[in-house]
C-alpha positions, 0 to 999 in steps of 0.5 A: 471342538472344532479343528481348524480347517490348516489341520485337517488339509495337512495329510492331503497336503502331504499326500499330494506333496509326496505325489508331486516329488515321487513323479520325476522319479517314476517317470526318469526310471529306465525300462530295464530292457538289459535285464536277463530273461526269466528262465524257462522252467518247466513243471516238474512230473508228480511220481505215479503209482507209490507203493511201500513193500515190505519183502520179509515182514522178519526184516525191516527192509522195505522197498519204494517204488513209483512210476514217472510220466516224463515226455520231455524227460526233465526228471533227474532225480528223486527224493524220498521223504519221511513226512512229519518227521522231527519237529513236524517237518518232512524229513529227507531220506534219501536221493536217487535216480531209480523209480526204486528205493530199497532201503533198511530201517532199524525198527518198523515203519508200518503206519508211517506216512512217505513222500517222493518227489522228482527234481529236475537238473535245474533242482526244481522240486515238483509235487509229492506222491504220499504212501502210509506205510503198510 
């Protein structure tokens, strides 16, 4: 069967129709010269050297602690996650401003993967540093 030749022009046609009503458009939009500057964000550091201690294995105390590499000092806290937690999602533990975190668990997290994570004043998130604790 052989289409008639209107038929198989039409999706051009209309192409073309499309091209030649969306070019005035295109060509009167403004240059957006009065739009903000994006911001000036700079990475944020990957803590070093995370280490899971736990002073008494008699309690459930563990210590975290980790190191920054942070010339320009754009680091204004840290976040400690537990990875994979409830519904395979990184759980937030806690926040603070220390390279060190003692804190207490009400059973043992030996074999439990960690997380820690700096953030800038502007709440940026770098990387994270993972431990699996001992």
């Amino acid at each position: 069967m052989r289409v008639p030749l209107i038929t198989r022009k039409i999706p051009t046609l209309a192409a073309a129709l499309t091209f030649v009503a969306v070019l005035p458009v295109l060509v009167a939009c403004p240059k957006h010269e009065d739009f903000p500057q994006p911001l000036d964000v700079q990475p944020v550091p990957v803590p070093q050297n995370f280490v899971i201690t736990q002073p008494d294995p008699q309690v459930n105390d563990y210590d975290f602690q980790w190191t920054i590499d942070d010339p320009n000092g754009i680091v204004d806290r840290y976040r400690i996650y537990l990875v994979g937690g409830e519904f395979s999602a990184d759980e937030l533990l806690s926040e603070t401003d220390q390279t060190t975190l003692l804190t207490s668990f009400p059973f043992s997290i030996q074999g439990l993967r960690f997380a820690v994570s700096a953030v800038s004043s502007e709440n940026v998130e770098g990387s994270q540093a993972q431990k699996i604790a001992p």
